[in-house]
N, C-alpha and C positions, 0 to 999 in steps of 0.2 A: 798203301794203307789198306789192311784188310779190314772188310766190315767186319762188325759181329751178325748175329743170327738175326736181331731186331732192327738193327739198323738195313741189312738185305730186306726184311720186311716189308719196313719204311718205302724203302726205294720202290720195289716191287710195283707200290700203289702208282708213284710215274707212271713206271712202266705199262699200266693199266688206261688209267685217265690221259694218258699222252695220247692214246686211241683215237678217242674224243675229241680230244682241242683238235687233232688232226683232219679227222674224217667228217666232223659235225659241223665246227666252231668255220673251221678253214675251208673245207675242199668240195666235198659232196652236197651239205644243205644247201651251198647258195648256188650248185648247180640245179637241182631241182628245184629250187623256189622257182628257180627263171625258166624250168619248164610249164610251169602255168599258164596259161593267154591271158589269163586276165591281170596279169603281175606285168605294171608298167615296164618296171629296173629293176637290175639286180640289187642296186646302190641302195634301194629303199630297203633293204636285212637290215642296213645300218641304223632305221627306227628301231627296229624289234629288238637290236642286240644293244641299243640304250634301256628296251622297257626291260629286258631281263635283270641289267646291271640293277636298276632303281630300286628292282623286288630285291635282289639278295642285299644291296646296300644297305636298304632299310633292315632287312633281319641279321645280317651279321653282330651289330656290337649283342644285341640283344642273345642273339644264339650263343655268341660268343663267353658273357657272365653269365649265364645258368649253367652252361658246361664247364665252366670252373670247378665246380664242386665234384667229389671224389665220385668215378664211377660213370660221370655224365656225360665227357670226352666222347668213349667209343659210342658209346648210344647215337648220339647225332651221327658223328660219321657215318654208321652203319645206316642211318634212316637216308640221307643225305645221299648216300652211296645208290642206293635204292631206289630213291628216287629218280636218279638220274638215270641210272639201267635199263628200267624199264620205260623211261620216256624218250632215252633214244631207241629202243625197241620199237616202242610205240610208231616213230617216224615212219619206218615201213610198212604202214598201212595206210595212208594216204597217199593217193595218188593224183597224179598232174589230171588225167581225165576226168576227177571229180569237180572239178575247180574251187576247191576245197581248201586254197591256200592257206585261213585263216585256223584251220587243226592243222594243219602245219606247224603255222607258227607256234599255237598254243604247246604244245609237244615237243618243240625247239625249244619256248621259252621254260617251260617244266624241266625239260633236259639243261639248261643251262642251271638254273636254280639250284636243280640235284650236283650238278660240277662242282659249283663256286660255293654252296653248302660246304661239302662235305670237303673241299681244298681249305675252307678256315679249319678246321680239326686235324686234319692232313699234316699242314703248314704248322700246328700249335705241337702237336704231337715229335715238332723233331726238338723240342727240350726235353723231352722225357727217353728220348732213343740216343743222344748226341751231348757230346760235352761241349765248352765252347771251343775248345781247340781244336776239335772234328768237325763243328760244324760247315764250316765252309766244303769241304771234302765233301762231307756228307751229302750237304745239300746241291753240289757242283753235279755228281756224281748221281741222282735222284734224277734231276733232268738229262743229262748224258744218255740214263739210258734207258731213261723215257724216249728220248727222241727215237734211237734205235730200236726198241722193241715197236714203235709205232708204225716201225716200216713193215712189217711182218701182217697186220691186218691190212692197212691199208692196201698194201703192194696185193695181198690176194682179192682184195675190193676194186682195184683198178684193172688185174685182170679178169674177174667176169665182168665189171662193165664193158670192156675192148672185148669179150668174146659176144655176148649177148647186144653188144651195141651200142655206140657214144648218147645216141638221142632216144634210148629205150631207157627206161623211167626202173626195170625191174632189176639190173646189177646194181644203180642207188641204192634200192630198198634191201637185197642182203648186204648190201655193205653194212648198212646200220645196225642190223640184226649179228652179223660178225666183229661188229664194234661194240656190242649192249656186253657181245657175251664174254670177248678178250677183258674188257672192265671188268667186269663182276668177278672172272679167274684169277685177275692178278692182283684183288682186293682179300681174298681168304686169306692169305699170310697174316697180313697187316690184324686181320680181326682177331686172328689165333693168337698172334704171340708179341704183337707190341699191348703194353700196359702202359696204365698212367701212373705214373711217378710224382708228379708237383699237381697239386689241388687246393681246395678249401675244404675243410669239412663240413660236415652236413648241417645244416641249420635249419630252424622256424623258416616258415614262408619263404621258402629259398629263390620264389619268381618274383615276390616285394622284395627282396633285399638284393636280389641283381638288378634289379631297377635302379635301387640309390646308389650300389657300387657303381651302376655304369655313368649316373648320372654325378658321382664323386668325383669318378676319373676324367668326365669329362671337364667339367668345369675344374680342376686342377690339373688337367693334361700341360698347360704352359709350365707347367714346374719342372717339369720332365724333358728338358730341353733341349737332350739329342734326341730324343723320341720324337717330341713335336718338330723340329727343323728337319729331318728325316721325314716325317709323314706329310710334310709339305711339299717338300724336291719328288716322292715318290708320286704323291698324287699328280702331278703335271706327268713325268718322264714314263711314269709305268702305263697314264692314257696314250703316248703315242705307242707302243709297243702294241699293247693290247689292241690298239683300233688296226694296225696292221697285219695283225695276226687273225681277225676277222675280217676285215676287210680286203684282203690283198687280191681273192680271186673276183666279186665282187667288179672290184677297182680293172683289176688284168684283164678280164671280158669285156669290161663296159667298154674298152681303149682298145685292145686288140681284134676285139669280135668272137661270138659265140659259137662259130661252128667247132663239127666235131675233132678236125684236127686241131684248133687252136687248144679246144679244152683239154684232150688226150696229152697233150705234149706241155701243157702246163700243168696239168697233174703229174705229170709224170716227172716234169722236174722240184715239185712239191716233196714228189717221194725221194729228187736225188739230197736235197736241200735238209731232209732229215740225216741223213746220212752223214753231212756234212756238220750237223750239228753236235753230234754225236761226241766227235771227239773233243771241238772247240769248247763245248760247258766243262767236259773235263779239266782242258787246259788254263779254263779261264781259275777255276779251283787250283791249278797250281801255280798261277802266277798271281793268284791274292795270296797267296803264302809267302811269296816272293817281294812282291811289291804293295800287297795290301789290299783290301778287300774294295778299298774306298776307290784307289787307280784303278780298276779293274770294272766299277761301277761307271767311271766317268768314261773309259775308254768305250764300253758299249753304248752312250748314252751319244756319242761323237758318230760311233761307228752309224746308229740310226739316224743319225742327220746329214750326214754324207748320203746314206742311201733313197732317205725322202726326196731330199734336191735334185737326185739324178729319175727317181721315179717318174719326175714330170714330164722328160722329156724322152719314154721308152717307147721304142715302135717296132718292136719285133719280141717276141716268145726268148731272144734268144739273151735279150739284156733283161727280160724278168729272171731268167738265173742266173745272170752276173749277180743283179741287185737278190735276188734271192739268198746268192751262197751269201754275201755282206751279211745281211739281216738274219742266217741263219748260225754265222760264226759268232754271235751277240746275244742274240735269245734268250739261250738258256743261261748263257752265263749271268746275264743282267738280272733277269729274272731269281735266280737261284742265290746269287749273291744278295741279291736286296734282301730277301727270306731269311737268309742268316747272319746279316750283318743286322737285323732288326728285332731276331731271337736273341742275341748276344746283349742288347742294351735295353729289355723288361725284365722284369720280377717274373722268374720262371713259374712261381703258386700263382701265377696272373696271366699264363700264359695264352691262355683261350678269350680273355677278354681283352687285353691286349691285339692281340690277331685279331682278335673282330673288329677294331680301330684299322687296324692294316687292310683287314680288307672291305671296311666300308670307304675308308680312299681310295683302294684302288678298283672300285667295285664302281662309285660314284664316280671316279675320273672317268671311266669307261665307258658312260655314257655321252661325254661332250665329243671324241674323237670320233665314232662312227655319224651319231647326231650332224656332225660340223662338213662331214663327207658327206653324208646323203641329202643333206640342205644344201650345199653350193652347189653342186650336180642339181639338182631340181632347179634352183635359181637362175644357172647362170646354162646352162647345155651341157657343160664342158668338167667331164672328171678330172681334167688333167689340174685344175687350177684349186680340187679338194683336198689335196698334196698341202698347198699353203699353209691351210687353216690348222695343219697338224706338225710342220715343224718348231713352230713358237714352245708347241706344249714342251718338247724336249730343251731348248733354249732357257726357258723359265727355270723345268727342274736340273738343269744343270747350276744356273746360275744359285739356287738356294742350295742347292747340295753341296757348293763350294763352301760354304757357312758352316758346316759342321768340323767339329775338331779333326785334326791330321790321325790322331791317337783315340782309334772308338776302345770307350771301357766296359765294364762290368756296372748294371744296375746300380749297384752299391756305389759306386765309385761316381757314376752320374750325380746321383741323388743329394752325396754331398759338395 
């Protein structure tokens, strides 16, 4: 399937922000957090990446229905974009010697805000680039090669850390500084040449009346019935995903150990595990073509509970990349699929405020998954048994996500 010029756009932005989840979300913050002395556990990120979720949860549907209106789309993105650039920028200037953890965080959690801002606009923006027969393509294919362009900063972020030194604090800090600036390159496309297509127009007090539209939708959201049985299965399924995807080095330190070989060689297969994901979100796009978007959804939602169960019992660097490649053949696809299996069943002129519903579930499921991790570790000693408290989430959203029709339709067609 060949893109068009806007739909390459689109993608591009992955390509960009895959940076991030990589180098910020996953790899390098919660290696420096745990270069501080004064930072008990690594496990405790898993507070800070609940308070970030809370902030963007709370401003999503909000951001969401004032971007509705014609014109308003890209403005967020771009602020959104923005912010998040320069607050991982920012990261690079704090250092473990200050003990200064707490602008760490702050600048984490800014940089998280700016991510998951500007991914509701991102996310709402492929009805306006993609039809619904594309979309799955489209959106398979967006994370594809995001993962693989993310190997490209990374991979030279891992080599000057391994030149300048595993437990030197200063190849961190241009990692971040080579992650603000790969983001913000592979965002110009996206700002030049994708347009918004489906809107509201302009009206009186346009911040009073996304109040009542959002406040319309929500309390008539039950009418909407693949919508809501969909944002219920996502909100459990997409918390385990996401707390993994945060948590996983985190978690692999606390159990393997901190020195510099362990870390070297689990970054390192961090960067093979991208690779490997590369082609799997592709394939998982053509085999919802094949068998449906919905099998394709359920198959990664298996694949991550297979790999939680065996995570408990890892004691070597060498079974985190078993359980890695698992979790990395799944990912994207799960991820990417849910995005456009849930573009496909809203009113596209609703598209932004809609998504802000998508991602204040999956924004608010995101807080209980790392939260549930870094509480029984506190509680109990033992990482190993924080594994528990996060396969139910995937169990639960399987089990509601079996409740939705065999045959997802067209808004229209829901509605009546």
């Amino acid at each position: 399937m060949k893109l068009s010029k806007e739909e390459i756009s689109w993608v591009l932005v992955d390509c960009g922000n895959s940076a991030y989840s990589m180098a910020v979300t996953t790899a390098l913050l919660p290696i420096v957090f745990g270069m501080f002395d004064n930072v008990q556990s690594n496990m405790d990120l898993g507070y800070f990446n609940s308070l970030a979720s809370i902030l963007i949860a709370v401003l999503s549907p909000i951001l969401g229905t004032i971007a509705d209106y014609k014109d308003k789309k890209k403005r967020f993105f771009v602020f959104f974009t923005l912010l998040g650039v320069f607050a991982t920028a920012a990261l690079a200037f704090v250092s473990p010697s200050s003990g200064q953890w707490q602008l760490l965080i702050f600048f984490f959690v800014l940089s998280a805000i700016g991510f998951s801002g500007a991914n509701i606009f991102y996310d709402a923006f492929i009805v306006d680039v993609a039809s619904n027969e594309r979309m799955d393509r489209v959106s398979t294919t967006g994370f594809a090669f995001g993962y693989i362009a993310s190997v490209i900063p990374f991979g030279i972020s891992l080599g000057l850390i391994f030149l300048m030194g595993m437990d030197k604090v200063i190849g961190y800090q241009i990692g971040f500084i080579v992650t603000a600036l790969w983001w913000g390159l592979f965002t110009i496309p996206m700002i030049r040449d994708v347009k918004q297509r489906h809107y509201l127009e302009p009206e009186p007090r346009p911040v009073i009346n996304s109040f009542k539209r959002l406040a319309g939708t929500f309390k008539n959201i039950r009418n909407h019935k693949t919508v809501f049985i969909f944002l219920a299965a996502y909100f459990f399924y997409i918390d385990g995903v996401d707390t993994i995807i945060k948590m996983v080095v985190p978690y692999a330190t606390t159990i393997l150990g901190s020195d510099s070989l362990n870390i070297f060689t689990l970054l390192g297969i961090l960067l093979i595990i991208q690779l490997i994901a590369f082609p799997c979100a592709i394939l998982y796009g053509y085999l919802a073509k094949r068998f449906s978007t919905r099998i394709m959804i359920i198959v990664g939602i298996f694949t991550y509970i297979i790999s939680c169960v065996a995570a408990i019992f890892i004691t070597s660097v060498g079974h985190v990349f078993i359980l890695g490649a698992m979790i990395g053949s799944a990912q994207g696809g799960i991820q990417a699929l849910s995005r456009s299996y849930y573009a496909k069943i809203v009113p596209k002129e609703k598209s932004n405020e809609f998504f802000g519903f998508y991602n204040i579930f999956g924004k608010f499921s995101a807080i209980i998954g790392p939260a549930i991790m870094a509480l029984t570790t506190t509680l109990t000693g033992n990482a190993r048994l924080s594994m528990l408290g996060i396969i139910p989430l995937f169990v639960i959203g399987f089990i509601i996500f079996m409740t939705l029709p065999v045959d997802q339709g067209h808004y229209s067609e829901i509605m009546e």
